[in-house]
N, C-alpha and C positions, 0 to 999 in steps of 0.2 A: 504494500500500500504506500510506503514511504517511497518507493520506488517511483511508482507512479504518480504524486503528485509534485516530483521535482522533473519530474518528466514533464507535465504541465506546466510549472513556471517557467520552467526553460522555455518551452512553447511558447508562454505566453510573453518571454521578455524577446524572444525574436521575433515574434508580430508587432510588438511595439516601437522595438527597435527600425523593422522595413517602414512602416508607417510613418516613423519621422523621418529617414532616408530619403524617404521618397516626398512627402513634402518639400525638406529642403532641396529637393532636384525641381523640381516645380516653381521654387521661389527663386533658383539660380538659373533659370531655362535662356539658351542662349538666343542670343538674337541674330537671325540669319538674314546677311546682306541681300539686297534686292536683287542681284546678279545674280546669287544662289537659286533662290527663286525661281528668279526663271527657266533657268535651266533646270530647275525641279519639273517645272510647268511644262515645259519640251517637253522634256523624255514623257510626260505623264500621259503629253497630247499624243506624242507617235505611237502610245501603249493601245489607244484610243480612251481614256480616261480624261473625256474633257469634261467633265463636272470639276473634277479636281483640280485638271490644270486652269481654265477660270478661277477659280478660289485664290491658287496659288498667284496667276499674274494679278490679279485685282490688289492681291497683300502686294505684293514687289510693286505696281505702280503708286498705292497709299505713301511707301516709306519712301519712291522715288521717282517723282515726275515723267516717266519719261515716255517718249509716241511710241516709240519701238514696242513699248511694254504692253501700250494701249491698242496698237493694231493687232500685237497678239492677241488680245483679251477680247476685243472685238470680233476676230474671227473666232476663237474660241464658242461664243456665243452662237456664231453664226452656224457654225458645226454642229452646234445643239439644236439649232431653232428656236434657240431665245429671243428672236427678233428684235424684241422691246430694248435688250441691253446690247445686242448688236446694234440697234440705230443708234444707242447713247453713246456707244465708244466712237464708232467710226464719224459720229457728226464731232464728236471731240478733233479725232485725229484730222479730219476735213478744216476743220476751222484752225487747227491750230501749224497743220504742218501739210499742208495736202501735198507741196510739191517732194517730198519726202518720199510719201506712199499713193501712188496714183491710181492703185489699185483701190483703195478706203474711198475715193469717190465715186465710182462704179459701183461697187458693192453695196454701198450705204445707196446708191439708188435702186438697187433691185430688191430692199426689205421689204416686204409687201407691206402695204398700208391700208 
């Protein structure tokens, strides 16, 4: 019997012990450059996992401006038939940089509407 409930504490002090571990990995979680990102987002879209890679470019353009990131994000959409958040990106990229990507103003006309 004595056996058995040091066997339980033990138990119990290594579930308490992962439980704070693991918070403090949660409160130290790193933060991944917007370049990481995207290339997170790539690979995720060639997998064809484009719910995810949207996700991921939307996070990389939040932490970092940029059209490259937005024409991705915008086709991403478009691959889904999000329509609504392909017109919002590609009228971004349109207004903001269209001789850049001259493709985002052809596309952004064939959304249906």
């Amino acid at each position: 019997m004595q056996d058995y409930n040091h066997f339980l504490m033990g138990l119990l002090i290594v579930g308490i012990w992962s439980m704070i571990a693991s918070f403090d990995g949660l409160a130290q979680e790193e933060e991944v450059p917007a370049a990481r990102l995207v290339k997170q987002a790539d690979k995720m879209l060639q997998k064809g996992n484009i719910y995810a890679a949207a996700d991921a470019y939307e996070k990389a353009f939040d932490k970092e401006q940029n059209m490259n990131t937005a024409y991705k994000l915008a086709e991403a959409h478009r691959y889904s038939r999000d329509y609504k958040n392909a017109e919002k990106w590609y009228s971004k990229v349109v207004d903001e940089a269209a001789g850049q990507f001259p493709m985002a103003r052809y596309r952004y006309g064939l959304i249906p509407g």
